[in-house]
Backbone atoms as SQL, in Angstrom:
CREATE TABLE atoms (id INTEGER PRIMARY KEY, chain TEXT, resi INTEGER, resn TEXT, atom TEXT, x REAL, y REAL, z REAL);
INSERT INTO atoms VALUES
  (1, 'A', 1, 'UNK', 'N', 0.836, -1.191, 0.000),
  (2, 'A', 1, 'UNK', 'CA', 0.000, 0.000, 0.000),
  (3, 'A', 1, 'UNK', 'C', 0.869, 1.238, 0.000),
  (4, 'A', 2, 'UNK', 'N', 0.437, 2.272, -0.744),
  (5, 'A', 2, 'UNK', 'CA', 1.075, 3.379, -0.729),
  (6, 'A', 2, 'UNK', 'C', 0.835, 4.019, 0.433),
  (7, 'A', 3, 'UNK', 'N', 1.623, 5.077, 0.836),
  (8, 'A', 3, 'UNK', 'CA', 1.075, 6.197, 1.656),
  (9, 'A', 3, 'UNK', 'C', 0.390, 7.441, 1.377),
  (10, 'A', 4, 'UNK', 'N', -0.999, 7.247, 1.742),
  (11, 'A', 4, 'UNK', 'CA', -2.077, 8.559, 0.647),
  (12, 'A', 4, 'UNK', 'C', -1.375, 9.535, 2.294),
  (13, 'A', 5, 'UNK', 'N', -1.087, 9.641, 3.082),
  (14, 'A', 5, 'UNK', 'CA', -1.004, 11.056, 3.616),
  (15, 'A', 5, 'UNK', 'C', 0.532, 11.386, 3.037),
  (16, 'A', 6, 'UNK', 'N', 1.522, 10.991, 2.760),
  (17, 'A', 6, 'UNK', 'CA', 2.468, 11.570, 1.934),
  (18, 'A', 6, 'UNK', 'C', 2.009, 12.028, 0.465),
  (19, 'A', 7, 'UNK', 'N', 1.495, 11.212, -0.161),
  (20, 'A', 7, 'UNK', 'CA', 0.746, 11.082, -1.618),
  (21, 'A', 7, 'UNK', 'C', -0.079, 12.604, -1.381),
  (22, 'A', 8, 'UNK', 'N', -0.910, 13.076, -0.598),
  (23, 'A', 8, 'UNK', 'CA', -2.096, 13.849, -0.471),
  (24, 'A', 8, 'UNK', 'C', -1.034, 15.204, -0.087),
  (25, 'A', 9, 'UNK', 'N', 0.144, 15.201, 0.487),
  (26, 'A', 9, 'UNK', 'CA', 0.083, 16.225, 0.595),
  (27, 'A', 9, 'UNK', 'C', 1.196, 17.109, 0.085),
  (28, 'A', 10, 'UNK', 'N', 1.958, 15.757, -0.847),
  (29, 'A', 10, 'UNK', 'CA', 2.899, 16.097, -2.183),
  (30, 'A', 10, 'UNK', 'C', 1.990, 16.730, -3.134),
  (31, 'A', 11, 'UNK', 'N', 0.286, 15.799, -3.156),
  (32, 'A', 11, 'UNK', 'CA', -0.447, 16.364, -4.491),
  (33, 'A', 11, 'UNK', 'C', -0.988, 18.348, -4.101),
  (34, 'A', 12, 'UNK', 'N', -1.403, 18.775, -2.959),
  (35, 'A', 12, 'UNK', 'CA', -1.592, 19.943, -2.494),
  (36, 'A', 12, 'UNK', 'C', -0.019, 20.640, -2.443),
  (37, 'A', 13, 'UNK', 'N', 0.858, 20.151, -2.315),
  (38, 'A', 13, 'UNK', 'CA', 2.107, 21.405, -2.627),
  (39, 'A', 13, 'UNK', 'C', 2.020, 21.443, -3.950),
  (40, 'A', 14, 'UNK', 'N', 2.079, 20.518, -5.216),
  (41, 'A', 14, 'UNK', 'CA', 1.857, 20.520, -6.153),
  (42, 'A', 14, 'UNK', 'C', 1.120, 21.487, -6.970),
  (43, 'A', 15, 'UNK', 'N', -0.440, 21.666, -6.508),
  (44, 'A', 15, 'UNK', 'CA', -1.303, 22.403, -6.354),
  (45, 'A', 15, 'UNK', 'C', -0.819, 23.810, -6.202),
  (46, 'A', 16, 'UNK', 'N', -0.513, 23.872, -5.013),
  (47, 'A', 16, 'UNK', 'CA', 0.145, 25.405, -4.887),
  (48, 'A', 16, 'UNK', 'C', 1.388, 26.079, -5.307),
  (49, 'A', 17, 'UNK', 'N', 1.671, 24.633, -5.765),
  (50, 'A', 17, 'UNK', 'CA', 2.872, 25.342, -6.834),
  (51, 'A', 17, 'UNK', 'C', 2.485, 26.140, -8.156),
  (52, 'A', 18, 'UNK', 'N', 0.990, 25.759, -8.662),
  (53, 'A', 18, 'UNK', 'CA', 0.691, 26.044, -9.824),
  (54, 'A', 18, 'UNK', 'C', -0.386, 26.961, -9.785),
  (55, 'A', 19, 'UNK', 'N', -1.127, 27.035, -8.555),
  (56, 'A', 19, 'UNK', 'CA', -2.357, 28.361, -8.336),
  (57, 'A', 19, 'UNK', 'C', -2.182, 29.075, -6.768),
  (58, 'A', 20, 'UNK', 'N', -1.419, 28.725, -6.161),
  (59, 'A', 20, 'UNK', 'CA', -0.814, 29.261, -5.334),
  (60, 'A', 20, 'UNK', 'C', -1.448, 28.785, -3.774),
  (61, 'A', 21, 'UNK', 'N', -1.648, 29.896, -2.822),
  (62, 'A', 21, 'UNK', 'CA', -2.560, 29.017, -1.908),
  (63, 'A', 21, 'UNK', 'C', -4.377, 29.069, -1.783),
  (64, 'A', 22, 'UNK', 'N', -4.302, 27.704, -2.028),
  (65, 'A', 22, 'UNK', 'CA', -5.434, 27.491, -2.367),
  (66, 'A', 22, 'UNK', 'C', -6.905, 28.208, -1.441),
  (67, 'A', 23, 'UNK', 'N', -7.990, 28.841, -2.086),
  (68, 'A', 23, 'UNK', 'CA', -9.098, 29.753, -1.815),
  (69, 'A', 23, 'UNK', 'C', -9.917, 28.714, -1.318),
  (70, 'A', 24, 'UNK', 'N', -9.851, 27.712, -2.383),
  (71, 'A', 24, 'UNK', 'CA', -11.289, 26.407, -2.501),
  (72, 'A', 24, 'UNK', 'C', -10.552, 25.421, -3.205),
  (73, 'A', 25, 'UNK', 'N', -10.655, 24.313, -2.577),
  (74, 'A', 25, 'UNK', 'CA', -10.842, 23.170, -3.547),
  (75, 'A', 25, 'UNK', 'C', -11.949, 21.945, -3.371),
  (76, 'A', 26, 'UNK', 'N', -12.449, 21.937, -4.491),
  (77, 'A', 26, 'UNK', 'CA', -13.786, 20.903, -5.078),
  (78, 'A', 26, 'UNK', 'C', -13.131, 19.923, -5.171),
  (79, 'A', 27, 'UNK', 'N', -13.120, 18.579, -4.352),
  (80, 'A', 27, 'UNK', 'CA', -12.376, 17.878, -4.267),
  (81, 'A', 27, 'UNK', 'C', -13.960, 16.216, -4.197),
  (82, 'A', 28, 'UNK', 'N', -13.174, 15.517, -5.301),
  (83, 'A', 28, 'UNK', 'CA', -14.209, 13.991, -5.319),
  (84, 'A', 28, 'UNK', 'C', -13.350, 13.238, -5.295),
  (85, 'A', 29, 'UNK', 'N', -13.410, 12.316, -4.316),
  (86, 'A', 29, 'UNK', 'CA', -12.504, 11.137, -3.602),
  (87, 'A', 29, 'UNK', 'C', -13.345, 10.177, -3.056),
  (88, 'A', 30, 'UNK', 'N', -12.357, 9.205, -4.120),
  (89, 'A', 30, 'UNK', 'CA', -12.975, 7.656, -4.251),
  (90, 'A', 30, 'UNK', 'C', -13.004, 7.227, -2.681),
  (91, 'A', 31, 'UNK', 'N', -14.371, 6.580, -2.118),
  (92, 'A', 31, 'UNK', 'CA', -14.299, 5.879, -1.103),
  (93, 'A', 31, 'UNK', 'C', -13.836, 5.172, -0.728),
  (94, 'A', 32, 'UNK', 'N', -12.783, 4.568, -1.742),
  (95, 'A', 32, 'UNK', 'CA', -12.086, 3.326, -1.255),
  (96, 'A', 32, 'UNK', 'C', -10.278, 3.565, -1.032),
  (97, 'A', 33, 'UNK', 'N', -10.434, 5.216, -0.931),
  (98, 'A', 33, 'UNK', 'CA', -9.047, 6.059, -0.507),
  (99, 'A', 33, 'UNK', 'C', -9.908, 6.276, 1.194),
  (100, 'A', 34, 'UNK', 'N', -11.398, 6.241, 1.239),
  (101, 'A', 34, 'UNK', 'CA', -11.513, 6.710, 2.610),
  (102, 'A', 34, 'UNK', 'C', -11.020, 5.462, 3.393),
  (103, 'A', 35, 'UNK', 'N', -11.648, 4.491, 2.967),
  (104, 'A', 35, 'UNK', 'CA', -11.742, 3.017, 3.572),
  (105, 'A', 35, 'UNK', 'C', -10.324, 2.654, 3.645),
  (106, 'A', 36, 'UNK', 'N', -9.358, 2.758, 3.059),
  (107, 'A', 36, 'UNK', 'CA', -8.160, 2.430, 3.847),
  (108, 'A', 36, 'UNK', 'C', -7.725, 3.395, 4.394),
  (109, 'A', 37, 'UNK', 'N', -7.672, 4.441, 4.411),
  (110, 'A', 37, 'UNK', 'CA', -7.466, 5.428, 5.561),
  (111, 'A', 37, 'UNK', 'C', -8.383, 5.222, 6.921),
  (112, 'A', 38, 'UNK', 'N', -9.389, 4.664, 6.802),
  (113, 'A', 38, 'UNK', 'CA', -10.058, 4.158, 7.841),
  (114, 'A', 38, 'UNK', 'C', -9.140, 3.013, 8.565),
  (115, 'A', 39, 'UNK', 'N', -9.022, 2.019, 7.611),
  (116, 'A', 39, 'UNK', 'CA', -7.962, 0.565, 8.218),
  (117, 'A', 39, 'UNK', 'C', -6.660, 1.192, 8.711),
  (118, 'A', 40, 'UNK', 'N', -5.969, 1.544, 7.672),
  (119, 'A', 40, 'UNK', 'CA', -4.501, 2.515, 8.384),
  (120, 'A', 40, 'UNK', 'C', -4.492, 4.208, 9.558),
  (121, 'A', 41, 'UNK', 'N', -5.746, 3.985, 10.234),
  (122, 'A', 41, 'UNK', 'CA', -6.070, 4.530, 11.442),
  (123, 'A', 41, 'UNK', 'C', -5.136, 6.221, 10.713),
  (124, 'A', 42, 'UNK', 'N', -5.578, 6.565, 9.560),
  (125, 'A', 42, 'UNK', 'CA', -5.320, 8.170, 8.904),
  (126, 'A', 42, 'UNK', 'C', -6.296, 8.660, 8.512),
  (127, 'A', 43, 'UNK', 'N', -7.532, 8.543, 9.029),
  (128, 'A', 43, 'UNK', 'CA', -8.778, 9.326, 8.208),
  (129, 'A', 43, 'UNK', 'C', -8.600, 10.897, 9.198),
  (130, 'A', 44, 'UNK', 'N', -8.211, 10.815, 9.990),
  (131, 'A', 44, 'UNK', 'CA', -7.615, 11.949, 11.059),
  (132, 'A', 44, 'UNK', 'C', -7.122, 12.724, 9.987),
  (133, 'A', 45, 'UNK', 'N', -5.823, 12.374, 9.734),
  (134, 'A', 45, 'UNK', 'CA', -4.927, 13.048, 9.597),
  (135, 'A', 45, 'UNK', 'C', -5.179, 13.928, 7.690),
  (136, 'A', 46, 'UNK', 'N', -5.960, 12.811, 7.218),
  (137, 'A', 46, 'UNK', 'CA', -6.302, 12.949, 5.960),
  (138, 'A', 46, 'UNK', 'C', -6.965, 14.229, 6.199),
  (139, 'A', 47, 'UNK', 'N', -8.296, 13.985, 7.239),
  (140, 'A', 47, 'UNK', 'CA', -9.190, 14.917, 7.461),
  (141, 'A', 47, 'UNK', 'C', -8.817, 16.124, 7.695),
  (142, 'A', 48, 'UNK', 'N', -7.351, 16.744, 8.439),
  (143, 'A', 48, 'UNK', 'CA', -6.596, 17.712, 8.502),
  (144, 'A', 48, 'UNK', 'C', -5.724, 18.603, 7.660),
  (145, 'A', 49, 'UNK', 'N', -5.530, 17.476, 6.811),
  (146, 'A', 49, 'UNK', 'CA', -4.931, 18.441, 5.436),
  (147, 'A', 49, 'UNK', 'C', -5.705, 19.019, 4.389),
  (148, 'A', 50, 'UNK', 'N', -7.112, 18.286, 4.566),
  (149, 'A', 50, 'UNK', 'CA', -8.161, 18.671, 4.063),
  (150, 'A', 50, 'UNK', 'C', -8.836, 20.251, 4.604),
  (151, 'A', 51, 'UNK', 'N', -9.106, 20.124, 5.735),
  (152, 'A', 51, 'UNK', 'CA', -9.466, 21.330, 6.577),
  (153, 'A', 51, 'UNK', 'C', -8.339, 22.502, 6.330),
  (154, 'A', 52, 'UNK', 'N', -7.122, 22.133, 6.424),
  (155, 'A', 52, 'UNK', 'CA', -6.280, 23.239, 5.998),
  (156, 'A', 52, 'UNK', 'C', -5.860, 24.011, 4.954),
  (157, 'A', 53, 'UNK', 'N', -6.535, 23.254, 3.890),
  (158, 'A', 53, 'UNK', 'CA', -5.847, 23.352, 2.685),
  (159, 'A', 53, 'UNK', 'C', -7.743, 23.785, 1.564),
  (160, 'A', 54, 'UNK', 'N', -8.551, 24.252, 3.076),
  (161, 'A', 54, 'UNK', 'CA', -9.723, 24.316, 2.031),
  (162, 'A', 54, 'UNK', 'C', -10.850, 23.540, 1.271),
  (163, 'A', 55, 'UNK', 'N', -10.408, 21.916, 1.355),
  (164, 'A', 55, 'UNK', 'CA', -11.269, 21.201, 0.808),
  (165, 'A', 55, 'UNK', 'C', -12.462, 20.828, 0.981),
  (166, 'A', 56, 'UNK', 'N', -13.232, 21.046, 0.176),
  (167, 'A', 56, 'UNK', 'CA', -14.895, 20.331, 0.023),
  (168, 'A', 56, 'UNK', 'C', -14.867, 19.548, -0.990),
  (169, 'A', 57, 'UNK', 'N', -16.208, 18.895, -0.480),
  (170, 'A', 57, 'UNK', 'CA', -16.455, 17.650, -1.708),
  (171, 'A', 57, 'UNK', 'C', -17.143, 17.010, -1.548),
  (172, 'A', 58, 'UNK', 'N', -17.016, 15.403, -1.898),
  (173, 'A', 58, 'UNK', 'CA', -17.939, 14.427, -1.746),
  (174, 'A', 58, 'UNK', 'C', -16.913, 13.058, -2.138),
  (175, 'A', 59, 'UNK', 'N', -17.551, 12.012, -1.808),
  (176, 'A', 59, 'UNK', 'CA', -17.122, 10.710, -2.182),
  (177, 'A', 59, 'UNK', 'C', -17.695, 10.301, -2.980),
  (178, 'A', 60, 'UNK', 'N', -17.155, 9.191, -4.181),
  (179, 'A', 60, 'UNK', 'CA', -18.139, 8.702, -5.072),
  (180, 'A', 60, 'UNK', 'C', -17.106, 7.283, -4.804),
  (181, 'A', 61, 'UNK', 'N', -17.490, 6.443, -5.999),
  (182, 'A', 61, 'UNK', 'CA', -17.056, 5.092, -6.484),
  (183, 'A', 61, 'UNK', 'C', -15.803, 4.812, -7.571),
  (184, 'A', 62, 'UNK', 'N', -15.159, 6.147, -7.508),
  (185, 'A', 62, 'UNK', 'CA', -14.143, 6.247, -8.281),
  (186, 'A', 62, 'UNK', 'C', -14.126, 5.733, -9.774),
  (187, 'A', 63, 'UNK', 'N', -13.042, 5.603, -10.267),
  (188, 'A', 63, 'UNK', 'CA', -13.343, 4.803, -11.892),
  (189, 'A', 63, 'UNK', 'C', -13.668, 3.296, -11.823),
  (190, 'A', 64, 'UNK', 'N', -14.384, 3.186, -12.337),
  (191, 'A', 64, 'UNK', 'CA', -14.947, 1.970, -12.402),
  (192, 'A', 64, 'UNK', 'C', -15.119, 1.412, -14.509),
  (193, 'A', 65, 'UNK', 'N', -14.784, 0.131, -14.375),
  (194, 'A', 65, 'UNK', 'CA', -15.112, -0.664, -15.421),
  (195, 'A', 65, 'UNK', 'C', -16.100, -1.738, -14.772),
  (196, 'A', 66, 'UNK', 'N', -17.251, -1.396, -15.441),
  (197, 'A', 66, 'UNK', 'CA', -18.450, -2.456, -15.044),
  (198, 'A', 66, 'UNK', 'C', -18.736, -2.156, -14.003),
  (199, 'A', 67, 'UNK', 'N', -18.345, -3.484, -13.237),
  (200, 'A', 67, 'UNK', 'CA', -18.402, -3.675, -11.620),
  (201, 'A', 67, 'UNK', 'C', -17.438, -3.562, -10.955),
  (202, 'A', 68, 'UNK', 'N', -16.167, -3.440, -11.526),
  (203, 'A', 68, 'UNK', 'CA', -14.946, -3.619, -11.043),
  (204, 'A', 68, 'UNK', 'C', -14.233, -1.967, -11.125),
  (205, 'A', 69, 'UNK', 'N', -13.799, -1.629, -9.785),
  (206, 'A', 69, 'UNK', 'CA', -13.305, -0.696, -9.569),
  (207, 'A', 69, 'UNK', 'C', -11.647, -0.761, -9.881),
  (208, 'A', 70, 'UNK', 'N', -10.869, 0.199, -11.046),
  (209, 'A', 70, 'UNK', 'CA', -10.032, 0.089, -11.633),
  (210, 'A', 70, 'UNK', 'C', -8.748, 0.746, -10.415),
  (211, 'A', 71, 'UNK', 'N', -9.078, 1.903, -9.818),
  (212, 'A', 71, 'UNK', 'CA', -8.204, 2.503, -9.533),
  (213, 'A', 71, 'UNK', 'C', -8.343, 2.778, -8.190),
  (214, 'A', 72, 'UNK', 'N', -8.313, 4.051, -7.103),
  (215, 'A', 72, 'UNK', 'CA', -8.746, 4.913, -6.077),
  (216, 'A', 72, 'UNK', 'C', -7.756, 6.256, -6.428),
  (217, 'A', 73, 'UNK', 'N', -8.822, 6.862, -7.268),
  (218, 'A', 73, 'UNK', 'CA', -8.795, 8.076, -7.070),
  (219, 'A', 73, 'UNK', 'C', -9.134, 9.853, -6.403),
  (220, 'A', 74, 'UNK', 'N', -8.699, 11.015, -6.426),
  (221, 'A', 74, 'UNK', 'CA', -8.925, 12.150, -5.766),
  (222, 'A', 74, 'UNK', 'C', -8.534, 12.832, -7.004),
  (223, 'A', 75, 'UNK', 'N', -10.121, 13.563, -7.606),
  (224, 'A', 75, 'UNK', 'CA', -9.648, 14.948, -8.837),
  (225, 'A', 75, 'UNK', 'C', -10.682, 16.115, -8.289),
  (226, 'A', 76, 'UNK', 'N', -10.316, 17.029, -8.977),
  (227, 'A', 76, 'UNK', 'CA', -11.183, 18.177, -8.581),
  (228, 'A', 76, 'UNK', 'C', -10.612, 19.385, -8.965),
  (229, 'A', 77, 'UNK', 'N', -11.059, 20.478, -8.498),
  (230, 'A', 77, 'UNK', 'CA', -10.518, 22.130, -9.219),
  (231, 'A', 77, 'UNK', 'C', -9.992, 23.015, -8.010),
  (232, 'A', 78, 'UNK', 'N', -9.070, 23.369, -8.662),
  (233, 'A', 78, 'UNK', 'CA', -8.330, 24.122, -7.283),
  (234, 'A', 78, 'UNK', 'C', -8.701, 25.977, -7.496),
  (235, 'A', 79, 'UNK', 'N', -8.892, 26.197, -6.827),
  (236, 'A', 79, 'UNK', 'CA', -8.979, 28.008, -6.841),
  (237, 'A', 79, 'UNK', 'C', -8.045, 28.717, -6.009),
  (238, 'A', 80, 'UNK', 'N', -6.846, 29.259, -6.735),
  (239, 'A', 80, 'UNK', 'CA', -6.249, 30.177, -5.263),
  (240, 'A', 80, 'UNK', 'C', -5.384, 31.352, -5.518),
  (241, 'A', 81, 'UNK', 'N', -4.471, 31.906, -4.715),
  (242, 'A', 81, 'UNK', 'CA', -4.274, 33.130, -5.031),
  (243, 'A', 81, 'UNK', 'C', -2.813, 33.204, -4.959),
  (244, 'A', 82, 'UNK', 'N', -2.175, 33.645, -6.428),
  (245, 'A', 82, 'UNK', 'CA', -1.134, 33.479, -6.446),
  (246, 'A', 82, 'UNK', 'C', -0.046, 34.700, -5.358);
């Protein structure tokens, strides 16, 4: 398993490398990035970089082929001020 709280908060410097610090971000994240952050006892911490960094959103079912879920993904639109 990767680490989504390193992963999450390489992808937000990233982010602000390119729109600066972020105003809003519209953020849709696959439930099955919540659910192991649930098992690896980081939905905390997830939940904190989120709060800091502005994020709203929702969960969906990520990409899916058929029935079968391909990936676990997080996309969305960043707004901020350079």
């Amino acid at each position: 398993r990767h680490n989504q709280i390193e992963h999450l908060q390489k992808l937000i410097q990233s982010l602000k490398d390119v729109v600066g610090e972020p105003q809003l971000i519209i953020g849709c994240d696959c439930i099955l990035r919540r659910i192991e952050a649930e098992e690896l006892q980081q939905q905390a911490q997830m939940s904190r970089i989120f709060m800091e960094n502005n994020v709203i959103g929702f969960e969906s079912y990520g990409e899916q082929i058929h029935a079968m879920h391909v990936n676990q993904t997080i996309s969305g639109v960043a707004i901020g001020t350079p």
